[in-house]
N, C-alpha and C positions, 0 to 999 in steps of 0.2 A: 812670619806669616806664610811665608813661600813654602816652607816645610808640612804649616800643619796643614797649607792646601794638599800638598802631595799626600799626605797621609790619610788623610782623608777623602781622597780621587781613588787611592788605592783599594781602603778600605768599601769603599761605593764600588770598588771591580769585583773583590771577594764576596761581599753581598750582594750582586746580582750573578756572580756565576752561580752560589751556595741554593741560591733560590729559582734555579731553571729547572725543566720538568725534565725527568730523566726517560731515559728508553724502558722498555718493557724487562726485563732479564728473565731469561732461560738459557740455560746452561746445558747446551746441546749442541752439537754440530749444527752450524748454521746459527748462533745464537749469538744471546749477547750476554758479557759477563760484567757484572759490577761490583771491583772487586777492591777492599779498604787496603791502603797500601802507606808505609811511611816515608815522614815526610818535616821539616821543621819549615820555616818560614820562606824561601825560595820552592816551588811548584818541582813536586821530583818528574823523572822520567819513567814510563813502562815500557816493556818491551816484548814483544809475546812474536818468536821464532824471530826473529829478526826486525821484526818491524814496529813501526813505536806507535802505543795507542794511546790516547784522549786520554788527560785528566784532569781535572775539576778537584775543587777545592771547595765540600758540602761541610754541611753544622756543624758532621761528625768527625772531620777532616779530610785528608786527601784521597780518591777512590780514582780507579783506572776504570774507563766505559773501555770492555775491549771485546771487539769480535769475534768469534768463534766460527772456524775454517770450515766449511762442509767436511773434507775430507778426517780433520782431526778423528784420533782415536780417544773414545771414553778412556776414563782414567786419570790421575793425577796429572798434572800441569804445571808449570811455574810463569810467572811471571816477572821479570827480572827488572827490579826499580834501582836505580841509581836516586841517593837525597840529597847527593853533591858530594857527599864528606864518608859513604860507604855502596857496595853493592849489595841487596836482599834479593833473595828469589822467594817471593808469594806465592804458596800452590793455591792450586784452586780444583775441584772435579768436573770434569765433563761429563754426563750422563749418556746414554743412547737414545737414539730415538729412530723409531722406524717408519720412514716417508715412502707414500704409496707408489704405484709403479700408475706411467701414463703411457700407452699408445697410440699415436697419431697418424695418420696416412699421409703422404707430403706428393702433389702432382709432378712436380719438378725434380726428375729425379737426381740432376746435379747437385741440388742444396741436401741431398740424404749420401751419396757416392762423385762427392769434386773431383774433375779431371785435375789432372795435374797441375796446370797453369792454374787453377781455381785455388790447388793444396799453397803456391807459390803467395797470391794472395793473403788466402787466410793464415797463412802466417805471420804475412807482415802485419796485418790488422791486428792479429793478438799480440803480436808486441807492443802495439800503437794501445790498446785498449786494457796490455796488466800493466803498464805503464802510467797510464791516467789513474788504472784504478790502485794506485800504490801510493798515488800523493800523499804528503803531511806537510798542509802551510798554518804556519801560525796567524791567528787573529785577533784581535781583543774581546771576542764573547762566542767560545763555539754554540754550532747547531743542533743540541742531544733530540728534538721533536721533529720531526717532518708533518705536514700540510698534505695529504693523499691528492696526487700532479693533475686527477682526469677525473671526473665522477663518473661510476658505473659499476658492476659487480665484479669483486674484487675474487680473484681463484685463490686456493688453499694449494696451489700445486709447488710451490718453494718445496725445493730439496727432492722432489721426486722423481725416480729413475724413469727415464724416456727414452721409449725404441719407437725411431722413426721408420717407416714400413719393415716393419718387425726385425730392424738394425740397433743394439742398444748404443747409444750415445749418455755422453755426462749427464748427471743431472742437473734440476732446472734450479738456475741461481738467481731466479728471482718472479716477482709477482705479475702474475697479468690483469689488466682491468680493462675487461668489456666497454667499448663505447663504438657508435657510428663513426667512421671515415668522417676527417675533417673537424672534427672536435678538438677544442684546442687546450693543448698540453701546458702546467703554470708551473715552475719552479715552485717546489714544496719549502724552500728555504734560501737567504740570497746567496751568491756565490757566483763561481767563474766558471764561465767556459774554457773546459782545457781540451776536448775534441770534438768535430761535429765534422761528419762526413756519411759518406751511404758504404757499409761494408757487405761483406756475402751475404752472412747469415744473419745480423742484425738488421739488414736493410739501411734507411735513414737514422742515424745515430747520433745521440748530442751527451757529452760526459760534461758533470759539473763539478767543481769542487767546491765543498761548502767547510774545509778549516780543517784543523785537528785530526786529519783522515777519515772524513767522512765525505763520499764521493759516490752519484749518483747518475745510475746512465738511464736512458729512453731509447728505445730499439723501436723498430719498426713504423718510425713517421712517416705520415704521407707528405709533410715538408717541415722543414726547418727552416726556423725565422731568427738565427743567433748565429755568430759566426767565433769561430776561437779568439779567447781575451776581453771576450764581452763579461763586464760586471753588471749581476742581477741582483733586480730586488724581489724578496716573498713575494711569489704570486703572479711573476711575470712572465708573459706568454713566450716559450718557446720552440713550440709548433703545432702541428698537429696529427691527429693520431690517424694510421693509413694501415697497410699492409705488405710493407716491402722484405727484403730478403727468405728465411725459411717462416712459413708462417700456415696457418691453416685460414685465415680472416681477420679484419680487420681490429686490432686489438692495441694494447700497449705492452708492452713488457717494459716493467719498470725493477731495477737491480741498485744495491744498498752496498757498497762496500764500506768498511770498517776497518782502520790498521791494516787493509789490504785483503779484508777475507769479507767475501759476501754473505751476508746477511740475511735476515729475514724480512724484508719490510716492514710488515704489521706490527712488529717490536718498535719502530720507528715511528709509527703514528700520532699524533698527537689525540687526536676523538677518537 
């Protein structure tokens, strides 16, 4: 009896993983790939440049959800699964894509030319923040759909090259959506707090981990209401949305990382 519970627990996990609603896929820098991979009754591994992505176990059998870097070059790929018992490398194509250029004016002219003591800072913060966005914890049902954090008009500016007073910096690694100061920010999926602090250029920042390497930050709150190690559930409020670090107004910058490569949001959406 003991047995055929567990088999039956099991077989209720692979059909409710097989039956969640998957990401968007485009296969672009900045995208996402969903890509069929083998695999026999143990759940295999992927790994795409070093770092391990999401896989699921759908009708058709096992498939890797895995990110796609801005910086990748179009072109062939591999994706390197281990099934327990061999190594494969899965190719897959990246295509190109060409993301528009944005110019912004910034009043502060430290957040566009950091003195030094500022360069010191920002450094330690991007360690603290590719760090967070590198995690892979294991869970019993990852989160392939996110719940959009803020209602309000969402930008198309993901990936696009930005020169701040006509200085070019990186491009933009993730989505902004328009709301009023003070509007409050919800966890699009549950998950952990693994950083929450006010950095340079993000201002008020809160990093979540929601499983399987998919890990979600919010830049620019006017406060935070969660503090690191806090377990959330879908839809729970964790602050609200302001204007701090480099910013032009009031807004959200909301950022998707995957297997450690940032993403496209909108791919993530569930509506």
């Amino acid at each position: 009896m003991r047995l055929r519970q567990v088999l039956l627990a099991a077989l209720f996990a692979l059909w409710s993983i097989a039956s969640l609603a998957l990401p968007r896929e485009s296969r672009v820098p900045g995208g996402i790939a969903i890509i069929s991979i083998p695999g026999g009754v143990q759940a295999p591994t992927a790994m795409l440049n070093d770092r391990r992505a999401a896989v699921i176990k759908s009708e058709k059998g096992w498939v890797a959800i895995v990110g796609i870097p801005l910086g990748m070059e179009p072109g062939e790929h591999q994706v390197k699964v281990n099934t327990g018992t061999k190594i494969v490398e899965v190719p897959f194509r990246v295509t190109e894509k060409n993301y528009r250029t944005q110019h912004l004016t910034i009043k502060n002219q430290r957040q566009v030319s950091p003195n030094p003591e500022d360069l010191k800072r920002i450094a330690s913060e991007r360690e603290r923040s590719d760090a967070a966005l590198a995690l892979f914890t294991e869970l019993s049902t990852p989160a392939l759909t996110l719940s959009t954090p803020v209602p309000g008009p969402k930008s198309d500016s993901f990936g696009s090259r930005r020169f701040f007073n006509g200085q070019p910096r990186k491009p933009h690694s993730g989505m902004d959506i328009a709301a009023p100061k003070g509007t409050p920010i919800r966890s699009p999926a549950s998950g952990t707090v693994v950083e929450a602090d006010n950095f340079f250029f993000n201002g008020n920042t809160v990093f979540i981990d929601h499983g399987f390497g998919l890990v979600t930050m919010y830049c620019h709150l006017d406060r935070i209401d969660v503090k690191i190690g806090d377990q959330l559930a879908a839809n729970q409020t964790i602050g609200t949305v302001g204007a701090t670090g480099r910013v032009t107004g009031p807004h959200l910058h909301w950022g998707v990382s995957l297997n450690g490569a940032m993403v496209d949001p909108a791919l993530m959406l569930s509506e």
